[in-house]
C-alpha positions in Angstrom: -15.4 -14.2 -7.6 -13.7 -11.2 -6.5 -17.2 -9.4 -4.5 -15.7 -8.0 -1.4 -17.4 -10.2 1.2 -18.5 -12.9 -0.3 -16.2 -13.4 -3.6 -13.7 -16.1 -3.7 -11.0 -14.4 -3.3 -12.0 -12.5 -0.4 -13.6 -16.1 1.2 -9.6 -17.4 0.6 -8.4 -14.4 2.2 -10.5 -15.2 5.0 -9.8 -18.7 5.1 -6.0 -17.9 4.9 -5.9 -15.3 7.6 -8.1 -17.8 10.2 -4.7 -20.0 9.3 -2.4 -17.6 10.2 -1.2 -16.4 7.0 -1.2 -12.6 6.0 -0.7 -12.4 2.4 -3.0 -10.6 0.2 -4.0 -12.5 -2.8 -4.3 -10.8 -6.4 -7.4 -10.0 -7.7 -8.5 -9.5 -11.4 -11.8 -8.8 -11.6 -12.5 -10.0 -15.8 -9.4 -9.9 -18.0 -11.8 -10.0 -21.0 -13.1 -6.9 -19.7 -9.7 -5.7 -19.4 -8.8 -6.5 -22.9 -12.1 -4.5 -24.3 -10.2 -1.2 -22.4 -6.7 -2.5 -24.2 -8.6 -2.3 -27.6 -10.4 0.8 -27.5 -7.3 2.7 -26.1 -5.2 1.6 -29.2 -5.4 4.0 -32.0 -7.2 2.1 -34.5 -10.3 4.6 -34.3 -9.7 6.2 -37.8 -9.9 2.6 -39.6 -13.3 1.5 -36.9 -15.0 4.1 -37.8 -14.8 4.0 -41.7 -15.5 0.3 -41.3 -18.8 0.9 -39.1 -20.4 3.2 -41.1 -20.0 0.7 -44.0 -21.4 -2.0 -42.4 -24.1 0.3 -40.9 -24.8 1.3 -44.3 -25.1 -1.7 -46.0 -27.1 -3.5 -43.2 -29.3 -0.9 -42.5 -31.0 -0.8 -46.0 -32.8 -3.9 -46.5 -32.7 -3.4 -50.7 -28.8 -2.9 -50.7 -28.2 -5.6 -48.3 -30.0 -8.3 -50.8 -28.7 -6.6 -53.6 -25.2 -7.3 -51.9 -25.7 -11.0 -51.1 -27.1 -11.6 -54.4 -24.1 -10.4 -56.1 -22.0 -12.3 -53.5 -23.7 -15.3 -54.4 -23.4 -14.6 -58.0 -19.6 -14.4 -57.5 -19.3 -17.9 -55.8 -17.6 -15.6 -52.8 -16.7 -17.6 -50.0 -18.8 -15.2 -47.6 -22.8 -15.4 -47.5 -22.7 -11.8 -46.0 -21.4 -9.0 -44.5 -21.9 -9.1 -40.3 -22.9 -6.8 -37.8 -21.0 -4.7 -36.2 -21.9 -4.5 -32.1 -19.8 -2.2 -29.7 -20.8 -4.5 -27.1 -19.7 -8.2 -29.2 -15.9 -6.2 -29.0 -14.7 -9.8 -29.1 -15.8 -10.4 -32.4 -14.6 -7.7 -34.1 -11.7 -9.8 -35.7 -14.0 -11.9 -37.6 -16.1 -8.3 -38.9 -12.9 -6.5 -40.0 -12.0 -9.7 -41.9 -14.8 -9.9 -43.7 -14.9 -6.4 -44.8 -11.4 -6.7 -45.4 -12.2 -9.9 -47.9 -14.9 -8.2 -49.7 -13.7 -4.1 -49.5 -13.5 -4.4 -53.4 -17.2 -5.6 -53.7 -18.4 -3.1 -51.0 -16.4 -0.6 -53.2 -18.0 -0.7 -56.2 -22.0 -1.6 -54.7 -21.1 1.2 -52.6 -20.5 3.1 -55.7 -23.3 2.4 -57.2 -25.5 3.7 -54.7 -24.0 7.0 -54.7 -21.7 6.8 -51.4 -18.0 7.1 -52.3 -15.5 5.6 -49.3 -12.4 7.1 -50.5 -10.7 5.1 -47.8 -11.2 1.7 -49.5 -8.7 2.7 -52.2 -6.5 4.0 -50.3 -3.0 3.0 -50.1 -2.0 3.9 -46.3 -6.1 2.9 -44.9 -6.1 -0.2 -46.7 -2.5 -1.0 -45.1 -3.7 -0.1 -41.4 -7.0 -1.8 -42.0 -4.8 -5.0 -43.0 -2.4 -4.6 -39.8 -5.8 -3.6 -37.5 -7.8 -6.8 -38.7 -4.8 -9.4 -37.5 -4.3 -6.9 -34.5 -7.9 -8.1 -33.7 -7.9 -11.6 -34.3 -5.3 -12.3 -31.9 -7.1 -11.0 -28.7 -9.8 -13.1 -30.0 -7.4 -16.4 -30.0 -6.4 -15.4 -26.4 -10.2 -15.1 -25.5 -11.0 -18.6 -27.3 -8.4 -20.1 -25.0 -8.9 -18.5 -21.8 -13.1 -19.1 -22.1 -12.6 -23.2 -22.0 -14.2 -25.0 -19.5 -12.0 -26.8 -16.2 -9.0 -24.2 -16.3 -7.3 -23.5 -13.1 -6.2 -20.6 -12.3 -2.5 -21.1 -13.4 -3.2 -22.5 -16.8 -5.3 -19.1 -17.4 -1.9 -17.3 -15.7 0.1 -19.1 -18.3 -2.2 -18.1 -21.2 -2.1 -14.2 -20.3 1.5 -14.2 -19.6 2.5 -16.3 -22.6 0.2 -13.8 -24.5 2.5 -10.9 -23.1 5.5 -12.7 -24.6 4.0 -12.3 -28.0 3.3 -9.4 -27.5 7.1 -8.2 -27.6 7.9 -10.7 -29.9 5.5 -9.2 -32.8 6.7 -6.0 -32.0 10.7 -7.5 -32.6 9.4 -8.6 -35.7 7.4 -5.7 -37.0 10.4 -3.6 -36.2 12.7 -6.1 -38.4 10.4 -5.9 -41.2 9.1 -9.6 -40.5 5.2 -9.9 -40.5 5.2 -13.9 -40.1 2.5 -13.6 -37.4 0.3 -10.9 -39.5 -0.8 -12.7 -42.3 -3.7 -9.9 -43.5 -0.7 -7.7 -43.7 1.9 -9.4 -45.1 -0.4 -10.5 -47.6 -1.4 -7.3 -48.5 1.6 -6.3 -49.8 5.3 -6.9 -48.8 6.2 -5.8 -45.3 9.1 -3.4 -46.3 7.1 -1.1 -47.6 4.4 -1.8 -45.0 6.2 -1.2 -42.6 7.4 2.4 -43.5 3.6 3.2 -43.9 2.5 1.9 -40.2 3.9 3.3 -36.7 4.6 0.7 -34.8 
């Protein structure tokens, strides 16, 4: 769409400029590929990493893995198993750090067992960012949902990013008042008071 000859926009720019109008039209090459840059600039590197190597750990050994879904099964737990992490699937990361998230006290003590500790899972101030960091991902992932339907124009897309924005500031209002209504990991995790003295918003 946005190629410099033959794109699109350029085509419209063409189009327009044959018609006697000189404006230069905006172009955004992929705004999911912008919001991959957003998420890995945000500082949430210390919590992605400890999270990787545990799923790297687990999935990589094909006895611990079975051991893991057998005791899963065993416990009636609402997830089968643990998923990949992929640098490349950034989109889904939401749905990875959820999981973990659900099952960090199962991981805790398999991982145990097999000799590696992961200090970080009992950790008051980790286990507080990990909440905040796994609904920080899920809502990029509702934005991408949205914006990936089929038959948008362009302004219903331009209303979806900008409305996005909006929340944006409005979480950050809310975090700053102590109100977590639109975090729901964290404010389960314990109440957002004393959250929110442990996070820098």
């Amino acid at each position: 769409m946005t190629r410099k000859v033959e794109g699109t926009v350029s085509l419209m720019e063409k189009e327009m400029r044959n018609a006697g109008i000189e404006r230069k039209l905006v172009k955004i090459h992929c705004i999911i590929h912008l919001e991959a840059l957003c998420a890995k600039s945000l500082k949430i590197q210390v919590v992605m990493r400890v999270v990787i190597k545990i799923v790297s750990f687990m999935r990589a050994r094909g006895l611990y893995h079975r051991q893991f879904q057998h005791m899963l099964d065993e416990m009636d737990n609402q997830y089968g198993d643990l998923l990949y992490y992929c640098e490349v699937r950034w989109l889904s990361r939401g749905t990875m750090l959820q999981r973990v998230y659900q099952l960090r006290a199962e991981l805790t003590n398999l991982l145990r067992e097999k000799g590696m500790e992961v200090p970080e899972l009992i950790h008051a101030k980790w286990v507080t960012d990990f909440a905040c960091l796994v609904d920080i991902a899920n809502h990029p992932n509702m934005l991408n949902l949205k914006i990936q339907g089929m038959n948008q124009s362009i302004n219903v897309l331009y209303e979806q990013i900008y409305a996005f924005e909006v929340k944006l500031q409005l979480w950050e209002l809310q975090l700053n008042e102590s109100n977590c209504i639109h975090f729901p990991t964290l404010r389960s995790h314990q109440t957002c008071d004393i959250l929110l003295r442990r996070i820098h918003i």
